[in-house]
N, C-alpha and C positions, 0 to 999 in steps of 0.2 A: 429575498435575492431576486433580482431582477435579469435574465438569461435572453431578453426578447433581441439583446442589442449585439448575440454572438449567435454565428449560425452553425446548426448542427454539423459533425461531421459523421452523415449517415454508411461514409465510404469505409471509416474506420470500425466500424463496429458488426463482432460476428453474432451472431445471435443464434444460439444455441439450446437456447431453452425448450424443452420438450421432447429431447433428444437423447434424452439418458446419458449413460458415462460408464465408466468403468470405479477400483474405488483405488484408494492405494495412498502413500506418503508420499508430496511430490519432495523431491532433494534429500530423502533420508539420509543419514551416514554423512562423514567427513568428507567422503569424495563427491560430494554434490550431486549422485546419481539419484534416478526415484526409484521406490521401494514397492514394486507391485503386488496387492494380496490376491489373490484372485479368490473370488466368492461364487460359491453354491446359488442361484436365482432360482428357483423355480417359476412353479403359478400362484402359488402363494405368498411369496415374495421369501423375505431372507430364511435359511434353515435354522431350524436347534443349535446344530454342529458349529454354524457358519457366527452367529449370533456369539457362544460362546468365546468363541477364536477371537473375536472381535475384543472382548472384552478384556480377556487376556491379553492379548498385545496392547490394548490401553493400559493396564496399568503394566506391564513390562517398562513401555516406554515410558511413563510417569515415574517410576522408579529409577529409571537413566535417567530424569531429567533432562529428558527432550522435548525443548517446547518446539509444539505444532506450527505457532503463531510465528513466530520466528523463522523457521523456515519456508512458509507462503509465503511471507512478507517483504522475502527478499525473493521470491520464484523456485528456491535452490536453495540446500544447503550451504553457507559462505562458508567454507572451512577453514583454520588456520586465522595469524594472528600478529600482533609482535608491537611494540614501541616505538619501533624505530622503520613504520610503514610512511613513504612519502607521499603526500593526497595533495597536487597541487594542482587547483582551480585558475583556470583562464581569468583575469581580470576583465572582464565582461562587464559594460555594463548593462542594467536591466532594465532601461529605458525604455516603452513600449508607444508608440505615438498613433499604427493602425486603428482605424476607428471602425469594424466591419461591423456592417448592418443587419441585421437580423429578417424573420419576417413577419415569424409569429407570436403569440403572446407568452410568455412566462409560464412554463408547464405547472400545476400542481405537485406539490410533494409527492414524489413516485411512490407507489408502489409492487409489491413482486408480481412481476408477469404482466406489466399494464402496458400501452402506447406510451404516455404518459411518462411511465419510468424509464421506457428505451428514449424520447425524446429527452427527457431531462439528463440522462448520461450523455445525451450525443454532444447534444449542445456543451456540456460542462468536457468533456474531451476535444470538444470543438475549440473551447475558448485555450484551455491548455495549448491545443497545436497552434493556434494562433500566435499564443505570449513566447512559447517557449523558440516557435519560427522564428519570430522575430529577435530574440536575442541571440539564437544561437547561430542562425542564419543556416548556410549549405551545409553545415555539420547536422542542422538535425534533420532526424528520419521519424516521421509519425509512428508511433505503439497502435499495434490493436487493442480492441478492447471488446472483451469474449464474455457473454452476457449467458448463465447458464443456471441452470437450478438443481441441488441437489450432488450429482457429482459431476466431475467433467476431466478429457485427457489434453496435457498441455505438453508441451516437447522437455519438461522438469518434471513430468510423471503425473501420475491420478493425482486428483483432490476432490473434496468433499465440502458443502457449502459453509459444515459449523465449523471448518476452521477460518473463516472471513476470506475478505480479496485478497488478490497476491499480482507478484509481477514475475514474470517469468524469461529470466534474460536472454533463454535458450532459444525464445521463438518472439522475445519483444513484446509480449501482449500482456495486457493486463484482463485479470480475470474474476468479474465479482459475479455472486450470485444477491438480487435485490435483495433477494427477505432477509441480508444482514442490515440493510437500512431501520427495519423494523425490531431487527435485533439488539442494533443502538438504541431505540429511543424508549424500548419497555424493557429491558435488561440493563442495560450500560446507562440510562439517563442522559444521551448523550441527542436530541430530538433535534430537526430544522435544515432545511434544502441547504446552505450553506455548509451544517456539520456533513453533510453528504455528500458536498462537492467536495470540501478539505480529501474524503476517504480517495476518491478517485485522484486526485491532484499529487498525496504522499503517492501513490502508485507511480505517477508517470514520474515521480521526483527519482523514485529508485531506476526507471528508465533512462531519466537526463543522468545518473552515475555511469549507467551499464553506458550510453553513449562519450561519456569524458573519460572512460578507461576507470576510474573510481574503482566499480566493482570489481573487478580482474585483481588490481592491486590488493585490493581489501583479500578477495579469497587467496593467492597466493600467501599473504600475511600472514591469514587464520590458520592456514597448514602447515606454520612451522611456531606456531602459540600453544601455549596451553588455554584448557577451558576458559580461565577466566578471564585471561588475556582476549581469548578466541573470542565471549560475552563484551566485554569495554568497546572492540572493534563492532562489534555489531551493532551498540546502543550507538556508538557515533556515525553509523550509516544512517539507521535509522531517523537520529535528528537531523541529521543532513537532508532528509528525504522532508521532514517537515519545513525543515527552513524552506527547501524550495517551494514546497507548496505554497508557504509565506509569499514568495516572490510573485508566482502567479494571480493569487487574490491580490497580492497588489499593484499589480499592471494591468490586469484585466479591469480594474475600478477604472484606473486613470484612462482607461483608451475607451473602456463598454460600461461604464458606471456598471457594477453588477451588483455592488452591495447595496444593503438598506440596512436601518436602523436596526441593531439587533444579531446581525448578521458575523460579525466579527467576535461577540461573544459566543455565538452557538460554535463555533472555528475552535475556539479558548475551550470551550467545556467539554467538546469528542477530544480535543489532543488531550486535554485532563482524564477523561476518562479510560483512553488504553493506556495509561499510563501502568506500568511494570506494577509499581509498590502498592496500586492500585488495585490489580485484578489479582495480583497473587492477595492479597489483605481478603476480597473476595473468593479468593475459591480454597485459600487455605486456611485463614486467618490470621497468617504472620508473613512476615516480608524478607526477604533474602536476595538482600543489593547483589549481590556478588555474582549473582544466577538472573540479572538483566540483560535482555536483549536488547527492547526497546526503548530503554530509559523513562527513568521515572514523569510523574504526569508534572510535576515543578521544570523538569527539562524540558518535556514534549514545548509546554505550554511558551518555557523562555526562546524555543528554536524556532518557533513557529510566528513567534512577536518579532525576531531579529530579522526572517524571511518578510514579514510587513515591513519591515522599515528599511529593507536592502538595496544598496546603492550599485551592489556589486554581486557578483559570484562569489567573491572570496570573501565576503560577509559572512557567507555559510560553512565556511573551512573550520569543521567539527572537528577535524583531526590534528589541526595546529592548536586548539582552545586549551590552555590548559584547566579552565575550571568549566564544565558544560552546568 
């Protein structure tokens, strides 16, 4: 992946690393609030007590069937749901013709806590503000992007870095901690500065919904759904969040060449890889479509090829599709 020919935006990004957190579920619950624990710290770090408690509210909530990832990954609990939610996308199209120049060379594949890994998010946030400027023009507003390790507070409550990045519509920002980069490529198989960019690009994709009213609608929907109606709405946010991403890598080619050979397969193999039927197949061994948030890794991977080839915004209308 070639990044020399987008320039950072060092404006956008808080950097937060080394700074501790607090811990907690951000957007627990139906009403999209966060769910503060508060924890025992000493000088020894976590207590008996504390440790305990921990483990119990893990499997409490594993037993509700509340997934973690699902709620990061939209910032917030989406709550509520229904069939008959209307999601209509500006006819826009995604044209992108700015050719900005860059200065420096193609950072190395980041890793956690380096120079390196903060240049290579800026730049790839940089090029995002860029593509996503220009189509959407004075409706869009730049996401931060909160770079932290460990845990961190966001205006959608505490998190914690092993539940991955998230976007958080309550304060705009997006929030990864790196060492999930390394957690893709020796856990997930999912390796390459490109599958790395996709991570951050689905994030600002859930920003460009929170900015087209998308999200609002989705959550008023999911509050009056049941579960699993509440789940369908959610898997179609989420590929709508990839389709965009689509969009981005492919306007940012056509204006900053930024891909290389190689590059659009490692895109294909992370969307594969979080893919629902996927990771539950991994951590449970059997698969339960019905309890998807994020749609399976054959959708991830079809919304994500439809945002490469997108003429339009409403290329990406997951909500009118009747087969994802």
């Amino acid at each position: 992946m070639r990044l020399d020919n987008e320039k950072p935006d060092y404006d956008s990004i808080e950097d937060r690393r080394g700074q501790g957190g607090g811990f907690g579920f951000p957007g627990g619950g139906r009403g999209g609030r966060g769910v503060n624990i508060p924890i025992g710290v000493g000088r020894g770090g976590f207590s008996f007590k504390t440790i305990i408690f921990l483990v119990i509210i893990y499997f409490i909530l594993k037993m509700m069937g509340i997934d973690l990832l699902q709620v990061l990954s939209g910032g917030m609990s989406v709550p509520g749901g229904g069939q008959d939610t209307q999601i209509t996308l500006p006819d826009t199209r995604t044209e992108v013709t700015d050719n900005s120049g860059g200065g420096l060379q193609n950072p190395n594949v980041p890793s956690a806590n380096s120079d390196a890994g903060k240049e290579f998010v800026a730049r790839v946030l940089g090029s995002n503000n860029r593509v996503w400027g220009e189509i959407l023009g004075s409706n869009y507003q730049k996401p931060k992007l909160v770079l932290f390790d460990g845990f961190v507070q966001s205006a959608c409550g505490n998190a914690q870095s092993a539940m991955g990045p998230f976007y958080c519509p309550g304060d705009q920002k997006v929030y990864i901690d790196l060492s999930f980069y390394q957690d893709m490529k020796n856990k997930l198989g999912a390796p390459g500065d490109f599958a790395q960019a996709y991570v951050i690009a689905h994030e600002v994709g859930h920003h460009i919904q929170n900015l087209l009213g998308i999200a609002d609608k989705v959550q008023q929907a999911r509050m009056r759904a049941s579960q699993t109606d509440a789940n369908a709405l959610s898997v179609r946010m989420e590929l709508q969040a990839d389709c965009f991403a689509g969009i981005w890598a492919q306007e940012a080619n056509a204006s900053a060449k930024i891909l290389e050979d190689g590059d659009i397969e490692e895109g294909l193999n992370a969307a594969a890889a979080i893919g629902d039927d996927r990771l539950q197949k991994r951590s449970q061994g059997y698969v339960v479509p019905e309890s998807f948030t994020h749609g399976s890794s054959a959708q991830r991977v079809t919304w994500f090829k439809k945002g490469l080839n997108a003429q339009s915004l409403k290329d990406c209308d997951t909500f009118s599709a009747s087969n994802l």
